[in-house]
C-alpha positions in Angstrom: 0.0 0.0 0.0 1.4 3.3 -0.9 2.2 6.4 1.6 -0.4 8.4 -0.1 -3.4 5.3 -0.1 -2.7 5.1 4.3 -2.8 8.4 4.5 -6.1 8.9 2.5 -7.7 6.0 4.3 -7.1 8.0 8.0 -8.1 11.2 6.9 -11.1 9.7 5.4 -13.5 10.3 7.8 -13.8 13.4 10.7 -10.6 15.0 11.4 -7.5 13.1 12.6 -4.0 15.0 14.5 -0.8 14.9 12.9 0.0 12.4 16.1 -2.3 9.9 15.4 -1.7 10.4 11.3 1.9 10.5 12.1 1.9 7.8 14.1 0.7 5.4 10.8 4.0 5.7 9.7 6.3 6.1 13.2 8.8 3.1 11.8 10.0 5.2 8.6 12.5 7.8 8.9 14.3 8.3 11.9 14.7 11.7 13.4 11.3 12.9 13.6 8.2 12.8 16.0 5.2 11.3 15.1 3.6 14.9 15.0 6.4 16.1 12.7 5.8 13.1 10.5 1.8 14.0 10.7 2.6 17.3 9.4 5.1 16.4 6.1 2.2 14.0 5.3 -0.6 15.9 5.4 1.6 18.3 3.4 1.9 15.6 0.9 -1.7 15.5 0.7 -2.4 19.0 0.2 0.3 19.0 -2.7 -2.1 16.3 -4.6 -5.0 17.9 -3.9 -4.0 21.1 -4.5 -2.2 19.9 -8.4 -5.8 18.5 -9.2 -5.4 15.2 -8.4 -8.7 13.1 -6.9 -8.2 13.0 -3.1 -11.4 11.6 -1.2 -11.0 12.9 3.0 -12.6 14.9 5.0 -11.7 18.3 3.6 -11.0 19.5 7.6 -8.0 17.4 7.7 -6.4 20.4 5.2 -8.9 23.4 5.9 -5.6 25.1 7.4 -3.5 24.6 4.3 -3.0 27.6 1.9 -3.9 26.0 -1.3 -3.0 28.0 -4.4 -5.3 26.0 -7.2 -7.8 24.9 -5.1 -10.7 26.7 -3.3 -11.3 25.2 0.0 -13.6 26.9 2.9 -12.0 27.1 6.4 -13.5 25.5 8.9 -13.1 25.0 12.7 -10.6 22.5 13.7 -12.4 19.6 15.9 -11.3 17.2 18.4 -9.0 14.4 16.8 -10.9 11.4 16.1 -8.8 9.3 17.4 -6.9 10.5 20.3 -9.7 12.6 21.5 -7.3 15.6 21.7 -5.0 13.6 24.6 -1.7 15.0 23.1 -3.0 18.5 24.2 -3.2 17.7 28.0 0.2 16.3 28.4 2.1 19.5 29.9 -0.8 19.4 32.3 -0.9 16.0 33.2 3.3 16.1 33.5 2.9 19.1 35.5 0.7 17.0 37.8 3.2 14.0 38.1 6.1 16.9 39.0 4.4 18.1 41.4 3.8 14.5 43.3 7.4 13.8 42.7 9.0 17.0 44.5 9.6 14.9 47.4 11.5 12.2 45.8 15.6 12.3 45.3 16.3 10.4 41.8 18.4 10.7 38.9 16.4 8.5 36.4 12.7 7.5 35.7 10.7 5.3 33.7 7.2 6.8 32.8 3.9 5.2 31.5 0.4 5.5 30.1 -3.2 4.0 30.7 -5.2 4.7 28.4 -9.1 3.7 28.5 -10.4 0.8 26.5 -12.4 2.8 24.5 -9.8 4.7 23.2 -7.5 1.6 22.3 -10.4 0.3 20.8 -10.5 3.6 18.4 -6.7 3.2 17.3 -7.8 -0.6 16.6 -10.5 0.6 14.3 -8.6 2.7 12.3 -5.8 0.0 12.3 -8.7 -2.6 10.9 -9.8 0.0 8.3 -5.7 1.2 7.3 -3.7 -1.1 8.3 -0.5 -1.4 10.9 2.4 -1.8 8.9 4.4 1.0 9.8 2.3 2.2 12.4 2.9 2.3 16.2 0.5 2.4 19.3 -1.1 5.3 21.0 0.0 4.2 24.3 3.7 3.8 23.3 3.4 7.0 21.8 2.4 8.8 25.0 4.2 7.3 27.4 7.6 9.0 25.5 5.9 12.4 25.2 4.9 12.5 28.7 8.3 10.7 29.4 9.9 13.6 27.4 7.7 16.4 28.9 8.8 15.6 32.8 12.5 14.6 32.1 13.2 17.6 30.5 11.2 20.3 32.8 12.8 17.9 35.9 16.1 17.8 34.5 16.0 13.7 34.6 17.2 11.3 32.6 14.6 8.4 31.4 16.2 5.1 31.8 14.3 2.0 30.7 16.7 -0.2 33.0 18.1 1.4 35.7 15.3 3.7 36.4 14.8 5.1 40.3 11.7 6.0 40.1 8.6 4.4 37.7 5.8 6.2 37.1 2.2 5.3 35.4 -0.1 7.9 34.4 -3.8 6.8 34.2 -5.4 9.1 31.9 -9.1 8.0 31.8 -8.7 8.7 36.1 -6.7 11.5 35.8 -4.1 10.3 38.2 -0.7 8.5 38.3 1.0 5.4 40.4 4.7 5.9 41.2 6.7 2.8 42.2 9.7 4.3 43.9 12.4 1.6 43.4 15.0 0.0 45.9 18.5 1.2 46.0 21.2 -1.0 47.3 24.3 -0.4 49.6 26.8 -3.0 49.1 29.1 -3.8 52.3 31.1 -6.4 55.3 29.4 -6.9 58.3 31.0 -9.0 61.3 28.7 -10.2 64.7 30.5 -10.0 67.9 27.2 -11.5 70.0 25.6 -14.9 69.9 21.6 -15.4 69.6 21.2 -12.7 66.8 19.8 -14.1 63.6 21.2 -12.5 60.3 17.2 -11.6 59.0 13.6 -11.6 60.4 12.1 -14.9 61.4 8.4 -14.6 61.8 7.3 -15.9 65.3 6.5 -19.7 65.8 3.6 -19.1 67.6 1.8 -16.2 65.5 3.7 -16.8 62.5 4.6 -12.6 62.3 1.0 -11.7 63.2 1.8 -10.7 66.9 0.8 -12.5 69.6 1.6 -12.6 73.6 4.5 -14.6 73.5 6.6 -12.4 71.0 5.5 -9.3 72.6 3.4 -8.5 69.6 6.1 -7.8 67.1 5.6 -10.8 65.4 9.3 -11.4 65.8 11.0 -15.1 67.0 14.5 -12.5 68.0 14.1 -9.2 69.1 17.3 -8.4 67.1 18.8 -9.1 63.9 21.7 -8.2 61.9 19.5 -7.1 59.1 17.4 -5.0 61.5 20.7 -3.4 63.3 22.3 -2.2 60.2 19.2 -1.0 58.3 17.6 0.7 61.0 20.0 4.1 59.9 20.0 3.5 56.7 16.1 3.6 56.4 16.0 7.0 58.7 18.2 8.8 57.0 17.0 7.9 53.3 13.0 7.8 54.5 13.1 4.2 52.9 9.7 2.0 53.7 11.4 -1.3 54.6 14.6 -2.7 53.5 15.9 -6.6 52.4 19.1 -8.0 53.0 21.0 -10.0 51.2 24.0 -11.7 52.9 26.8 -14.0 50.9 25.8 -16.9 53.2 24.9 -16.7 56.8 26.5 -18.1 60.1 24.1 -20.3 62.8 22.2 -18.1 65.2 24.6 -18.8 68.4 28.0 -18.3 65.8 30.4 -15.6 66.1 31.5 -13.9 62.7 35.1 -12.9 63.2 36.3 -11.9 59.7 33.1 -10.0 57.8 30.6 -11.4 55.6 29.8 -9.4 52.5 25.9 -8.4 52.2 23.7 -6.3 50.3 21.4 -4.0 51.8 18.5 -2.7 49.9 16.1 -0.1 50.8 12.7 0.0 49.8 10.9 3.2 48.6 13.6 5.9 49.1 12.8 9.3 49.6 16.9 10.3 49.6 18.9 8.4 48.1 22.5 10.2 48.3 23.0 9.2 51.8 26.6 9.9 53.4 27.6 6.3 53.6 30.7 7.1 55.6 28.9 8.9 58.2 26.3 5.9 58.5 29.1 3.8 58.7 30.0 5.4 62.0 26.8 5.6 63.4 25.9 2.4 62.5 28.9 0.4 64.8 28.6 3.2 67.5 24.6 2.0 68.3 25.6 -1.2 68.0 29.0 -1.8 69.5 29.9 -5.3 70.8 26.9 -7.0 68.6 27.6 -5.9 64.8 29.9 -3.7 62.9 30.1 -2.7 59.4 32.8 -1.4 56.3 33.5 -1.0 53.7 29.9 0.3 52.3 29.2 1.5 48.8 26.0 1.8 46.9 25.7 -0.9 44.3 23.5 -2.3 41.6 21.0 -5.1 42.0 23.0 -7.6 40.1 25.7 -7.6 43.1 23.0 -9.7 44.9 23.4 -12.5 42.3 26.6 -12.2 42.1 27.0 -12.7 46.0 24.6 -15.1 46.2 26.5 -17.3 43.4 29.4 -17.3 45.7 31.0 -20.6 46.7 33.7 -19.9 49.4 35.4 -22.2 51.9 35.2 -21.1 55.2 37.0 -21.7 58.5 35.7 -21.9 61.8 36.6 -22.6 65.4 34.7 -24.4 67.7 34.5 -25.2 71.3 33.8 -29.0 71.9 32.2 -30.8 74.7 32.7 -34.5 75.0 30.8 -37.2 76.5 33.8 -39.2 77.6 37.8 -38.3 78.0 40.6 -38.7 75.7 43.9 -37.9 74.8 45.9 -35.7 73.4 47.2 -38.8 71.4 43.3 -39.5 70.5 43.1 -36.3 68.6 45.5 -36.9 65.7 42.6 -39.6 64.5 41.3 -36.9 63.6 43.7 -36.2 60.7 41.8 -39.0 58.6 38.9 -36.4 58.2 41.7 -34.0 56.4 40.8 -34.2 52.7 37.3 -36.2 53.6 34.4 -35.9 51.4 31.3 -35.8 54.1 28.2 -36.8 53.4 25.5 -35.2 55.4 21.9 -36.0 55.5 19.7 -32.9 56.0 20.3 -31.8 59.7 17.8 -32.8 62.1 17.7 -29.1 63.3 16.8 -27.3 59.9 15.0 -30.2 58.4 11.7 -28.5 59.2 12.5 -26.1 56.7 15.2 -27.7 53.6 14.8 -30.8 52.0 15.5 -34.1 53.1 18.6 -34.7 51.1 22.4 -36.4 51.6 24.8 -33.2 50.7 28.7 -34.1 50.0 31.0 -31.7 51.0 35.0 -31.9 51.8 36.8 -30.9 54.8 39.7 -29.0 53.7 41.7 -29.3 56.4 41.1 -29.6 60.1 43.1 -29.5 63.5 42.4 -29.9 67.6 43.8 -28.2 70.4 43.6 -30.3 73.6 42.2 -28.3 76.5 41.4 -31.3 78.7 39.9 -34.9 78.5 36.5 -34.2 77.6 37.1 -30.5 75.7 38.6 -29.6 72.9 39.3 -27.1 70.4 38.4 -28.0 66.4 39.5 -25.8 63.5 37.7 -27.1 60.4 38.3 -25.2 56.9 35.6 -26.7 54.6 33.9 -26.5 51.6 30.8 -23.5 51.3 27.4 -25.7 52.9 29.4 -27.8 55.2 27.7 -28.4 58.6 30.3 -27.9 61.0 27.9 -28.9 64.4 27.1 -32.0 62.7 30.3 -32.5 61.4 31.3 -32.6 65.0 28.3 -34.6 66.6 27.4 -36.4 64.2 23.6 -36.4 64.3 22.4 -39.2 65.3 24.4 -40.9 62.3 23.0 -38.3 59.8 26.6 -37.2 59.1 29.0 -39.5 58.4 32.2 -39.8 59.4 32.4 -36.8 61.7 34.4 -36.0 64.9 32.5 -38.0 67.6 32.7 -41.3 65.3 36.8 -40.7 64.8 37.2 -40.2 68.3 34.4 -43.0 69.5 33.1 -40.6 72.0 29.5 -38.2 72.2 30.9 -35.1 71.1 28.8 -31.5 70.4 29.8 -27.7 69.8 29.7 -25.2 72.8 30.9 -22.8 70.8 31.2 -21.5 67.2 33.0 -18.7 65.6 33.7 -17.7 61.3 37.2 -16.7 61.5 37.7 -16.7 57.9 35.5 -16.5 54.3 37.6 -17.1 51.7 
């Protein structure tokens, strides 16, 4: 179908915008707006008319052309057709979504439109009756121009990817969503107390709907890692809530001696250029003696995968009670674990909530200190997922070989610290 025949076909009937005509043919030429494109074809058009040629459309479609040849009565310009005139209100409605978005800090957005169905359903009747083979939709159309219109009063730049800030403008209820995105702070943590989770668990009782027995926060500890470093953060960037992400974690009661790296992201920012060094600071004063933090730098949302891909070794210390007394001749048996693939069943103590499987891992290396008969010290440097309690006790069998089946004797951790992530 030629240029000319599309054109004709949407200016056939009432009066159509040079958007909406424009739009017909938004994949040819690059360079130009869809309105700009509406304008050099309705140009076209006036050029056959006016050289005498046969052009059937509604003669308002070219009432404000100066023909030269051709006589043609001026008439009031109506309301486009198609479009209903929608490309008119877009300062107003961008001045609206500025206006709600003063309170926000962001670099980039991402901007919108809903349109009504019976305007889609419009654009799809002039698609049945023209066809859509250069053409491109309405909404797509004026997301960009609103897009355009509130980056470039703002000062913003629109970023399909990255974007802080999303925003959907409903135009049939005159009102926009914004979905403020998470930022993310990218940094070490160590934990200098026992009995402090690294995140939330929901209480056993209420299951996080608040209840008598967790004092109605709906909390199993009164104290996380997550909660400790966040807290801060979310206070000085007016976030709504915040996730973290940790590169493993360590057992409830365990130490974490060397730092663990984590990613911390806030939800719903209001600020988001936050003085990380100063938070630093404040963060291991309130919380000196349970965790610290370094080394913290905003990152992107990938650095969660790329943590969470992480398969270090790791080496820990642990305190160990035995059942009955040995020697310090006994504990070189436990060289024969050096270099041992372990195969561990699913521990008894998480299997409420991980599947029932046998996991292999190897112990790297591992050495005892003899403190007396029935304690001992164990460094173990294994492989990333290897139990190191039950690698010590045992579990009722469900790890095999372990320390207590070397040495013949009950054996469990008192104690456990990560001195070491590699």
């Amino acid at each position: 179908m030629k240029i000319i025949d599309i054109a004709v076909g949407v200016l056939a009937k009432g009066y159509v915008c040079n958007h909406c005509l424009g739009r017909q043919f938004a994949q040819l030429l690059s360079g130009h707006s869809n309105e700009e494109r509406g304008k050099a074809v309705r140009t076209v058009v006036g050029f056959a008319i006016d050289s005498g040629e046969t052009v059937k459309i509604d003669d308002v479609n070219v009432s404000e052309l100066n023909f030269r040849n051709v006589k043609m009565k001026s008439k009031k310009i109506p309301v486009c057709k198609v479009c209903d005139g929608i490309f008119d209100t877009v300062p107003k409605k961008g001045d609206k979504v500025i206006e709600n978005l003063k309170e926000y800090e962001f670099d980039t957005i991402l901007v919108g439109a809903r349109l009504s169905k019976k305007l889609i359903e419009k654009e799809e009747e002039l698609w049945e009756e023209c066809g859509t083979e250069f053409c491109e939709s309405i909404k797509s159309e004026l997301s960009r121009a609103l897009g355009q219109y509130i980056t470039a009063k703002m000062k913003k730049d629109m970023d399909r990817q990255r974007s802080h800030i999303t925003v959907v403008y409903d135009f049939e209820e005159d009102d926009s969503e914004i979905d403020v995105n998470s930022f993310f702070i990218y940094g070490i943590y160590k934990k200098q107390k026992r009995g402090i989770p690294q995140t939330k668990w929901p209480c056993s009782k209420c299951r996080g709907l608040g209840c008598d027995s967790c004092d109605w926060t709906g909390k199993q500890y009164k104290e996380t890692v997550e909660e400790l470093i966040a807290a801060p953060v979310l206070e000085a960037s007016g976030g709504v809530n915040s996730k973290f992400h940790g590169a493993g974690r360590e057992d409830i009661d365990a130490l974490n001696l060397c730092g663990r790296e984590f990613v911390l992201e806030i939800q719903e920012p209001v600020k988001r250029s936050v003085d990380l060094k100063k938070l630093e600071k404040e963060i291991n004063k309130v919380n000196k003696g349970k965790v610290s933090v370094e080394k913290l730098e905003t990152c992107e949302k990938k650095k969660i995968v790329e943590l969470k891909d992480k398969k270090a070794d790791k080496v820990y210390m642990a305190t160990v009670e035995l059942d009955s007394a040995v020697t310090k001749a006994d504990l070189k048996k436990l060289e024969t674990l050096k270099g041992k693939v372990i195969k561990q069943q699913t521990p008894l103590r998480v299997s409420h909530r991980r599947a029932d499987i046998v996991r292999e891992r190897k112990v790297i290396d591992i050495s005892a200190e003899f403190v007396d008969s029935k304690n001992i010290n164990v460094k173990v440097k294994g492989e990333a997922g290897l139990y190191i309690k039950e690698l010590v006790s045992s579990d009722d069998g469900r790890t095999k070989p372990s320390v207590s089946s070397v040495l013949g004797v009950g054996a469990k951790v008192v104690t456990l610290d990560v001195i070491q992530i590699e």
